[in-house]
C-alpha positions as CSV (number, residue, x, y, z in Angstrom):
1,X,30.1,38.4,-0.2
2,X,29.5,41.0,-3.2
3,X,29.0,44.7,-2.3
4,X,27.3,47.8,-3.8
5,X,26.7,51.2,-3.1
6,X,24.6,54.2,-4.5
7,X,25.0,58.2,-3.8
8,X,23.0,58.3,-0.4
9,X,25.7,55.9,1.1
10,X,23.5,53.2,2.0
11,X,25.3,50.0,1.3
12,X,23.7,46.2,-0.3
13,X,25.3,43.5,0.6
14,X,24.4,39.9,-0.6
15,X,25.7,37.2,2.3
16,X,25.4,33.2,2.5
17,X,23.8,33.9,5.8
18,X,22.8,36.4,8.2
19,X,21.3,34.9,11.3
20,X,20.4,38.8,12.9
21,X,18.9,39.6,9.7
22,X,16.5,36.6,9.7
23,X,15.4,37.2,13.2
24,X,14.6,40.8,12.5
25,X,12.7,40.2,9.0
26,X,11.2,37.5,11.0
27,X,9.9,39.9,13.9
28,X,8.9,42.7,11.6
29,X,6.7,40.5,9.3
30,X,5.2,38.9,11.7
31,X,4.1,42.0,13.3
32,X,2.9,43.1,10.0
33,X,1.1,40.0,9.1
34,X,-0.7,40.4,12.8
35,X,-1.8,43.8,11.7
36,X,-3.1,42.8,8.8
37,X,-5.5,39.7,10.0
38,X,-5.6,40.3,13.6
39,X,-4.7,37.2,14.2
40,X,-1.8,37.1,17.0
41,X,-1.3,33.4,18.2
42,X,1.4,32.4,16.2
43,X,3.2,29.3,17.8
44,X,5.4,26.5,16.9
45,X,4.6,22.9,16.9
46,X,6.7,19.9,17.2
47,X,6.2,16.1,17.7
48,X,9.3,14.1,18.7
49,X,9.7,10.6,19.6
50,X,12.8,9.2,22.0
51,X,13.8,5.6,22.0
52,X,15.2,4.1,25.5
53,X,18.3,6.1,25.3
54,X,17.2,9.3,24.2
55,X,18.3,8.8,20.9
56,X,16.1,10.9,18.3
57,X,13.5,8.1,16.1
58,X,11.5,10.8,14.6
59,X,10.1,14.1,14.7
60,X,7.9,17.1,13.2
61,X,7.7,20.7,13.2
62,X,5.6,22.9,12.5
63,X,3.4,25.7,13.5
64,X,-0.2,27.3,14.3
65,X,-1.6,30.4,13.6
66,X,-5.0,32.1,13.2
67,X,-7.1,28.8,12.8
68,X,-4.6,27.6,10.4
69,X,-1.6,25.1,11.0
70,X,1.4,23.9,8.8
71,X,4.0,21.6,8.6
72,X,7.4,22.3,7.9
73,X,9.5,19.2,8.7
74,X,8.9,15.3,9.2
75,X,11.6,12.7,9.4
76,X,12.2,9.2,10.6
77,X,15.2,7.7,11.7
78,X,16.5,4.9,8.8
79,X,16.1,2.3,11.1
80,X,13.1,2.4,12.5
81,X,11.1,3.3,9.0
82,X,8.1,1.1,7.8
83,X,6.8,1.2,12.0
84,X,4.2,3.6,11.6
85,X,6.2,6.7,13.4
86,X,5.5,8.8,10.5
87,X,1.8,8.1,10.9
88,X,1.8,8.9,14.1
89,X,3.4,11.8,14.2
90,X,0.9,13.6,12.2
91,X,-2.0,12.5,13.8
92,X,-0.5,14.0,17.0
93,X,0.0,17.3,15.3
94,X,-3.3,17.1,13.6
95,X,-5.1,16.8,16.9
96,X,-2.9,19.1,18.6
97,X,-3.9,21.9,15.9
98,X,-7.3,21.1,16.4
99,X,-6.8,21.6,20.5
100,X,-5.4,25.3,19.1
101,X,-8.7,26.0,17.2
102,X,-7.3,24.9,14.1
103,X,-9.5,24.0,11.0
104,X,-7.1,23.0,8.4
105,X,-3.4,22.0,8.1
106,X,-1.1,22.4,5.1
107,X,2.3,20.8,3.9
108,X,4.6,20.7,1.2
109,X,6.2,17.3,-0.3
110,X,9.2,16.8,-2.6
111,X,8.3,14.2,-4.9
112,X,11.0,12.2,-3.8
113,X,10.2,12.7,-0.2
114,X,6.3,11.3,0.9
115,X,3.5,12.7,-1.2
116,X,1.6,9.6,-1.1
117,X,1.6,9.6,2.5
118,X,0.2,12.5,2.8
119,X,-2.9,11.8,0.0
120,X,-3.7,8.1,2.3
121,X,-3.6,10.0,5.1
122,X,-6.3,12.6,3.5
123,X,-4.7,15.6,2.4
124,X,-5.7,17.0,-1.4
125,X,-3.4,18.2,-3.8
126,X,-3.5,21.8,-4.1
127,X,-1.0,22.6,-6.3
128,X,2.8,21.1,-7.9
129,X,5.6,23.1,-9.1
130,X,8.1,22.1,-11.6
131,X,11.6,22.2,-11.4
132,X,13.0,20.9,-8.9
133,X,16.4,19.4,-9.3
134,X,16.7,16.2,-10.4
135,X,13.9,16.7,-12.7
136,X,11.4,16.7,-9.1
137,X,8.1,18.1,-8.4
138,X,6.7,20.3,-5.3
139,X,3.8,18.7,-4.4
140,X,1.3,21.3,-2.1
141,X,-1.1,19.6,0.1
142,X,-4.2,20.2,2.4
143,X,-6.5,19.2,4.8
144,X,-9.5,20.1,6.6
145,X,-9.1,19.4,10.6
146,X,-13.0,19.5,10.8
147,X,-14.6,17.5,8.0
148,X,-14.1,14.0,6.5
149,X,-11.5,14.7,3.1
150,X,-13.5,10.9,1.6
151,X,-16.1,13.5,1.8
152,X,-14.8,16.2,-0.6
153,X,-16.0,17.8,-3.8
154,X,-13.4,18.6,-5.8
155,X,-14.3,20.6,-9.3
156,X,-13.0,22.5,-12.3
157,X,-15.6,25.0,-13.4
158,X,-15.3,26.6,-17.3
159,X,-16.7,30.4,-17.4
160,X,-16.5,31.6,-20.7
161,X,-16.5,34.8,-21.8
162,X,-14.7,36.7,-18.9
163,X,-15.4,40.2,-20.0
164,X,-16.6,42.9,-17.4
165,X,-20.1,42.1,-16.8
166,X,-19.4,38.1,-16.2
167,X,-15.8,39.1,-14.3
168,X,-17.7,41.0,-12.1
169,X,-20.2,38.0,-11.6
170,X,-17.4,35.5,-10.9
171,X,-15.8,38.0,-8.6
172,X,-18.9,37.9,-6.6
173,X,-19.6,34.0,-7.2
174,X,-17.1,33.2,-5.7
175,X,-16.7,34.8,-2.7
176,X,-19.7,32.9,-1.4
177,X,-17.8,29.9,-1.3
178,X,-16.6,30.4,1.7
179,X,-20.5,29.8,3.5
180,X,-20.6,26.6,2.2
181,X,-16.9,25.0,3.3
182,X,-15.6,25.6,-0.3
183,X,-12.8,27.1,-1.5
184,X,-11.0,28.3,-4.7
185,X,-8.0,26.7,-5.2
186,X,-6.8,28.0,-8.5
187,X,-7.9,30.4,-10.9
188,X,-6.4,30.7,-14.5
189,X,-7.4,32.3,-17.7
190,X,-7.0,30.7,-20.9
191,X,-4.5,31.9,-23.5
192,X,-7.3,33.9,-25.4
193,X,-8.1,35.8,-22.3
194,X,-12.1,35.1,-22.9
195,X,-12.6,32.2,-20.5
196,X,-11.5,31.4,-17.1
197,X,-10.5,28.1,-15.3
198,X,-11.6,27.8,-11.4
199,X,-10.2,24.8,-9.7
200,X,-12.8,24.9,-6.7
201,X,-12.9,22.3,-4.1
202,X,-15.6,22.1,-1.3
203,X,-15.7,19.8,2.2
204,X,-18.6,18.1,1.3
205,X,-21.4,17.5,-1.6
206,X,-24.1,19.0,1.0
207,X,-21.6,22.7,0.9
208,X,-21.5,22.2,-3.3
209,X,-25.4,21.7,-3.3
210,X,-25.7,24.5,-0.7
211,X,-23.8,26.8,-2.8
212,X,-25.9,26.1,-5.5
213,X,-28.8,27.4,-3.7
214,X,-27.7,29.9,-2.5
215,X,-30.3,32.6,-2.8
216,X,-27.6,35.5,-2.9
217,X,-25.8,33.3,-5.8
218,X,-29.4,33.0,-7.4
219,X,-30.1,37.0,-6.9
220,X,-26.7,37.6,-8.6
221,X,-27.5,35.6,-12.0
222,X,-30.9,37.0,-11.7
223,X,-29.7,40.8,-11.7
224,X,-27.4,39.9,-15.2
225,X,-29.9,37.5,-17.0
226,X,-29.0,36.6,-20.9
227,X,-25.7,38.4,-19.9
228,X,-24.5,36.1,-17.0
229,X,-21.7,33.3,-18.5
230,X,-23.2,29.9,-18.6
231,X,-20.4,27.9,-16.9
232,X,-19.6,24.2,-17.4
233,X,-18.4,22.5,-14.5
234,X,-16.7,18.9,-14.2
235,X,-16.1,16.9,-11.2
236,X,-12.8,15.9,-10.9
237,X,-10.5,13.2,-8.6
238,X,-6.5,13.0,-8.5
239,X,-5.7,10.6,-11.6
């Protein structure tokens, strides 16, 4: 434990663990975060399985909140691996989300750990991050609770030019997604700062062509003419 001080006598201490201090950061954030979205149903979720003798074989936690659920944890037991527990276990979390209201699930996957299971059992890669020990990855996954993933639309679109009038069109572009079951998943810039990168995913082809149509989307490039960014977009798969 290291200790410091400063002239109003409050005191910062830096500890291995602090199980009071969890539980109060806990209870304060989550009554911010409920503040913020009005969204107060936070609950756990967990899927165990028992053999005859009440030994543990396998088990996931998780939780549900505001139409959303995660996963935290999933493990089988050594011995009975390669049976389908695993499987099973999600689909039993899945549906129980979608008894809670929930439309999507996310989960997180070492890449020593399971992310192919999660991509055959149809959740996309949203993101990865790098450096991990061992030279691993952090493979971030999702999946839509109410539409087929087979079904999914999965695009990078290239907006060049990114100055004011065409950020402001983008800005606005974008936040129609939402209408026709797509969503942003990444947005970058390029090292010039002139053109910007969307990694934009939608449930199915009919939300992308829907979103195309859109007559507030059409109104918007209207109102900028010559001055709204051409974009090029490519439809993309995992490689």
């Amino acid at each position: 434990m290291t200790t410091t001080g400063n002239d109003a006598g409050s005191v910062l201490r830096v500890l291995r663990e602090d199980k009071e201090l969890q539980a109060r950061l806990d209870a304060e954030l989550t009554i911010f975060n409920n503040r913020a979205t009005g969204a107060d149903d936070e609950a756990g979720l967990c899927v165990r399985v028992d053999d005859a003798d009440g030994e543990l074989v396998a088990g996931l936690t998780g939780w549900t909140w505001g139409g959303c659920a995660g996963i935290n944890m999933v493990w089988v037991r050594e011995d009975r691996r390669a049976e389908g527990w695993g499987g099973r276990l999600l689909r039993a979390a899945e549906d129980e989300a979608r008894r809670r209201g929930c439309t999507e699930m996310s989960v997180s996957s070492f890449s020593f750990q399971a992310p192919e299971f999660y991509r055959r059992h149809g959740y996309l890669d949203t993101g990865r991050r790098e450096g991990i020990p061992g030279g691993h990855v952090d493979h971030h996954f999702f999946k839509s609770l109410v539409t087929d993933p087979a079904a999914a639309v999965r695009l990078v679109a290239l907006a060049p030019d990114a100055v004011e009038t065409g950020q402001r069109y983008e800005d606005a572009v974008l936040g129609l997604l939402g209408r026709h079951g797509g969503r942003l998943e990444r947005r970058q810039r390029t090292g010039d700062g002139r053109t910007e990168v969307h990694l934009i995913r939608f449930d199915t082809r009919a939300g992308y062509d829907g979103f195309l149509a859109d007559p507030e989307r059409v109104a918007l490039r209207g109102e900028l003419g010559d001055a709204a960014p051409t974009t090029r977009v490519l439809e993309v798969h995992e490689a």
